[in-house]
C-alpha positions as CSV (number, residue, x, y, z in Angstrom):
1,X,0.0,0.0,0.0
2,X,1.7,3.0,-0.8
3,X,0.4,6.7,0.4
4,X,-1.0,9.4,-2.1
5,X,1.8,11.5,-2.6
6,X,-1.2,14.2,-2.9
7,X,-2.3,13.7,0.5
8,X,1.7,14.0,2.3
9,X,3.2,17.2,2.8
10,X,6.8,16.9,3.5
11,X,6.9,20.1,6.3
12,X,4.6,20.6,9.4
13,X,3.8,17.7,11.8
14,X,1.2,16.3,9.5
15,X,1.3,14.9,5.8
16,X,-2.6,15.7,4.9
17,X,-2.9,18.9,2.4
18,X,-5.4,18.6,-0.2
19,X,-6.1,22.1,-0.3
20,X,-9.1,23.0,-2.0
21,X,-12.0,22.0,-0.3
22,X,-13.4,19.4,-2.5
23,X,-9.6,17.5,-2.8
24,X,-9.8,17.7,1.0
25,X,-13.0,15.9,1.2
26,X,-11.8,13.3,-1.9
27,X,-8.8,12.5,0.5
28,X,-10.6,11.7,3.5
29,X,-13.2,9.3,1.8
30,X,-10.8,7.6,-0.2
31,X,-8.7,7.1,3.0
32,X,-12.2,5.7,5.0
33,X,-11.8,2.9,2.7
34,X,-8.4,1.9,3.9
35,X,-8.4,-1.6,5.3
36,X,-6.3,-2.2,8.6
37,X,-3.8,-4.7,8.2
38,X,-4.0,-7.8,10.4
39,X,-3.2,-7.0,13.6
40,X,-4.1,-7.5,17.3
41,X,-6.9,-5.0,17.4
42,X,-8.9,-4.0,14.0
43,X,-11.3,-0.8,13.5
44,X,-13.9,-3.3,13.5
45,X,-13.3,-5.3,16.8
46,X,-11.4,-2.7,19.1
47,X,-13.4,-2.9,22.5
48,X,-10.0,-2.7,24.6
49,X,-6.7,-1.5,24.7
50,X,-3.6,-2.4,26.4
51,X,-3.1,-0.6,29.6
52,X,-0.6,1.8,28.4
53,X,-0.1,2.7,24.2
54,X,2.3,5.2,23.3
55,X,1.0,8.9,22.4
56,X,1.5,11.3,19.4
57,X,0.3,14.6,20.7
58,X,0.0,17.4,17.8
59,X,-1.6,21.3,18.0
60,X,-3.9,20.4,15.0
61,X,-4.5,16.9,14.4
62,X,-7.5,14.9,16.1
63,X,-8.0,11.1,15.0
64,X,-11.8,9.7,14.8
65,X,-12.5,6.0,15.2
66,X,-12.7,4.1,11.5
67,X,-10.9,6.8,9.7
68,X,-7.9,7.0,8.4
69,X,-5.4,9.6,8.7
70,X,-1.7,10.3,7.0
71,X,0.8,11.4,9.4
72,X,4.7,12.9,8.3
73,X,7.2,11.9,11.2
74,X,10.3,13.7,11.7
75,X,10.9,14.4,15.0
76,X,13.4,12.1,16.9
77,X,11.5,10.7,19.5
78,X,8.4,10.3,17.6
79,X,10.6,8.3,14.8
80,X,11.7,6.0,17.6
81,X,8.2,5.6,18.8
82,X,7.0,4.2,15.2
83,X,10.0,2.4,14.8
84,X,8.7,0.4,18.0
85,X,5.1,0.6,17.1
86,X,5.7,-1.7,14.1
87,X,7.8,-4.3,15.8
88,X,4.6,-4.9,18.3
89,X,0.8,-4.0,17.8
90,X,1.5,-1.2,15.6
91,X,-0.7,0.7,18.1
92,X,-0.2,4.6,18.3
93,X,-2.9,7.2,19.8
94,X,-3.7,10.6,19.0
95,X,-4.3,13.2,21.2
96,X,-4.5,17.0,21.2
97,X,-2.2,19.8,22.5
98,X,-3.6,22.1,25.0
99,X,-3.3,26.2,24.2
100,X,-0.3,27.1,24.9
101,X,1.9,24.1,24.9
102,X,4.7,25.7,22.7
103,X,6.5,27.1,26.0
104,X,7.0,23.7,26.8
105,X,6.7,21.2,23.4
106,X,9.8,19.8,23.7
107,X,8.8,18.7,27.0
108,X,5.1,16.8,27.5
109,X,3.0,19.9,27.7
110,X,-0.6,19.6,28.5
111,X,-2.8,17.1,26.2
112,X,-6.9,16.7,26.3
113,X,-7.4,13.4,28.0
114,X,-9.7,12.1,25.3
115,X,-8.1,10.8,22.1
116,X,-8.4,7.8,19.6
117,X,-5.8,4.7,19.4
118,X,-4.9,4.1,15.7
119,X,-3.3,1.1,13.8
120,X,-0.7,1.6,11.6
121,X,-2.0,0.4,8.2
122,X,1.0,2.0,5.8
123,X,4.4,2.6,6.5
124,X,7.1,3.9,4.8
125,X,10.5,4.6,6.4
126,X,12.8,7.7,4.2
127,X,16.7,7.3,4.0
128,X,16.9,10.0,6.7
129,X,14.9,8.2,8.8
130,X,11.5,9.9,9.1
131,X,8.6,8.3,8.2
132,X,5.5,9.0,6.0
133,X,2.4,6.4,7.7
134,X,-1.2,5.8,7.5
135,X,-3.1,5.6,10.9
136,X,-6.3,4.1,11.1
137,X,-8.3,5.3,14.3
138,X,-9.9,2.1,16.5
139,X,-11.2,2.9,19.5
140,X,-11.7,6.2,21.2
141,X,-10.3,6.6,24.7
142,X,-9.1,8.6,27.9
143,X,-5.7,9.1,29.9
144,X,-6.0,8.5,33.2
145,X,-2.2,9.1,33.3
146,X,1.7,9.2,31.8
147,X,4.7,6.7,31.8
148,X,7.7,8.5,32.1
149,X,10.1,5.5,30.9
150,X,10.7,6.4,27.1
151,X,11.5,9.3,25.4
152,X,8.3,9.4,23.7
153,X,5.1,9.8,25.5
154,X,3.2,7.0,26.9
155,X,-0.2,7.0,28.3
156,X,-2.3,4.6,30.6
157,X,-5.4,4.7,29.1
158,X,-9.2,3.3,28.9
159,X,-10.8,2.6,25.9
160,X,-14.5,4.1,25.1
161,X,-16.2,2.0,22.4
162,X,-18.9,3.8,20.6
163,X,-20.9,0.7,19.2
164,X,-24.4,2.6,19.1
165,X,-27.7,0.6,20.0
166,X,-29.9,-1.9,17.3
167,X,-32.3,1.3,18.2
168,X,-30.0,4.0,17.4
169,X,-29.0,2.8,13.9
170,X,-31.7,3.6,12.3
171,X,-31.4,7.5,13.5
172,X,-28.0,7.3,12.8
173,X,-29.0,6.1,9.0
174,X,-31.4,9.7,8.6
175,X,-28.4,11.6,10.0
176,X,-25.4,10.8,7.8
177,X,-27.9,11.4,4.7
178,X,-28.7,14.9,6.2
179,X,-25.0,15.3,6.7
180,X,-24.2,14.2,3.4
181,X,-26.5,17.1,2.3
182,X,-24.8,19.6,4.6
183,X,-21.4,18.7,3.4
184,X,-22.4,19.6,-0.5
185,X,-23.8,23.1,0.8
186,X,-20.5,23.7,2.8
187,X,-17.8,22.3,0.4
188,X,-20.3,23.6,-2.5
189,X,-19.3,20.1,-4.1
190,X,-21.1,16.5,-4.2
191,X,-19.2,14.6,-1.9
192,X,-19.9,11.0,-4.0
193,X,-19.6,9.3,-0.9
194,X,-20.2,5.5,-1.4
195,X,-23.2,3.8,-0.2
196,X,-21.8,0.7,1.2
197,X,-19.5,2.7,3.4
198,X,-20.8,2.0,7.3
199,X,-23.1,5.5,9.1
200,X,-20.9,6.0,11.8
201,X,-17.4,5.9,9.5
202,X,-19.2,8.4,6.8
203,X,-19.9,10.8,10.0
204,X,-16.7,9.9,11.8
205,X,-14.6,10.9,8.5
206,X,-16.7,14.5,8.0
207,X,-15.7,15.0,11.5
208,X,-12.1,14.6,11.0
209,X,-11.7,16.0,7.7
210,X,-14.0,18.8,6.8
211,X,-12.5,22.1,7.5
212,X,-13.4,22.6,11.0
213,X,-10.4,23.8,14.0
214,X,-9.0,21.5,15.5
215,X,-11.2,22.7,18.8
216,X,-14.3,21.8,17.1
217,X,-13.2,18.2,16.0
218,X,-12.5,17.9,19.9
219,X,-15.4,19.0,21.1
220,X,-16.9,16.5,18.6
221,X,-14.9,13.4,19.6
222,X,-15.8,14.0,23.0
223,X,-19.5,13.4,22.6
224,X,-21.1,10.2,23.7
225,X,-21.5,8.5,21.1
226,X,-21.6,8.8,17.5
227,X,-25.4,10.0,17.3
228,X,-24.4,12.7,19.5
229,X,-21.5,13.5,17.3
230,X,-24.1,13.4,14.4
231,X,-26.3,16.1,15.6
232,X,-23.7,18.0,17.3
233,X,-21.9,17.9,14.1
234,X,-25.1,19.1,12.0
235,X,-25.5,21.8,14.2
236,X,-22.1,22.9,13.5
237,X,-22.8,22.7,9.5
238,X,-26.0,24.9,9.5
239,X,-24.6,27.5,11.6
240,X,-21.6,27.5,9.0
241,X,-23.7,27.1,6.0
242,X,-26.3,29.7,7.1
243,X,-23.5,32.4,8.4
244,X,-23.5,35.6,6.9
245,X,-21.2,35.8,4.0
C-alpha cells in the first residue's frame, strides 16, 4: 500500500494537504476505505486496549475511530516511537495539545485526555529516517495518566467503544444522509460518498476531515457516542452554512 503523494506534505507535523476543499474531502473518503492490516486490534473489533499505548500529541490533528489519517514523522522521539510501534501492535494514539503548549513542546506539555488509538495500516521509512504512515483510528479513549520511561510519550489509558444501539442505527442512517446534504452546501461540491461505506465511518470521517479547528473536531470526539456527534456535528454545518457571508 503506498500513500497518495497528494495527501503527504513533507513540512509541518502532519502529511494531509489537499487544499481545496473538495480534494480535501476526496482525500478523507478515499482514505475511510483503507483496510487495517492484520493486527491484534482492528477498527472493526477494538473494544480494549492495552493498559498503556504510546501517544503522538499534535496542535492540530485529532483522529476519529474508522478513519484514516496520514501522518509525516520527523521528529526524533516520535521516529523511535514508530519504529517500536511496528515491531509490536503497531498501536499509536492521537491526542490534542492544549493552548499554549509551545513554551513547553519539547517537554510533554498539556494534552486533552480524550483521544483515539490508531493502527498503523501504511508505513514507509525515508533514508533519513522519518517516516511518512497511515493511521487508522480504533477505538476512542481517555488518559487517566503518563509513563515516564521512554523518550516518547506513553499514556495509561481506557478505551471508550462507541458501538451505538440496534435502536439507534436507524437514526444514525437519517443523520449521515442529512450530513451528506450539509457537506455539498458547505464544500459547494457533491461529496460521492459510497453507499456501502458504514453510518458512523461516513460521519466519523466528515468530522475529521472537513474544515473545522482542530477545537471543534474535539469537542466533537468528545461526545457520547456517534449520534451525538451526528447532531452536534449538524448543528455545527448549518450555523456554518447559514453564516453571513
Amino acid at each position: 500500500l503506498h500513500v497518495s503523494r497528494n495527501c503527504i506534505s513533507q513540512r509541518g507535523r502532519i502529511g494531509y494537504n489537499c487544499a481545496m476543499k473538495a480534494k480535501r474531502l476526496a482525500c478523507a473518503i478515499w482514505f475511510v476505505g483503507l483496510l487495517s492490516v492484520p493486527g491484534s486490534l482492528s477498527a472493526q473489533s477494538a473494544t480494549t486496549l492495552p493498559a498503556v499505548i504510546p501517544i503522538f500529541p499534535l496542535p492540530d490533528v485529532v483522529l476519529f475511530p474508522d478513519v484514516s489519517q496520514p501522518l509525516h514523522i520527523f521528529e526524533p522521539r516520535y521516529r523511535a516511537m514508530v519504529a517500536d510501534a511496528l515491531k509490536g501492535d503497531r498501536l499509536i494514539g492521537m491526542v490534542l495539545l492544549r493552548p499554549g503548549y509551545e513554551a513547553d513542546y519539547e517537554g510533554r506539555p498539556p494534552i486533552y485526555p480524550i483521544g483515539s488509538a490508531g493502527v498503523i495500516t501504511a508505513a514507509e521509512e525515508l533514508p533519513d529516517g522519518r517516516f511518512n504512515i497511515v493511521l487508522r483510528g480504533v477505538v476512542k479513549f481517555r488518559v487517566t495518566g503518563e509513563d515516564q520511561s521512554r523518550p516518547y510519550r506513553l499514556a495509561q489509558v481506557n478505551a471508550i467503544p462507541e458501538p451505538p444501539a440496534d435502536q439507534e442505527k436507524i437514526v444514525l442512517h437519517g443523520l449521515r444522509q442529512r450530513l451528506e446534504t450539509l457537506a455539498a452546501e458547505f464544500l459547494g461540491v457533491e461529496p460521492r460518498i459510497p453507499p456501502e461505506i458504514a453510518d458512523g465511518e461516513v460521519i466519523n470521517a466528515l468530522a475529521q476531515h472537513l474544515d473545522l479547528s482542530a477545537m471543534e473536531r474535539q469537542a466533537l470526539l468528545e461526545r457520547q457516542g456517534v449520534v451525538s456527534r451526528s447532531q452536534a456535528l449538524i448543528d455545527l454545518l448549518e450555523m456554518k452554512v447559514n453564516a453571513p457571508r
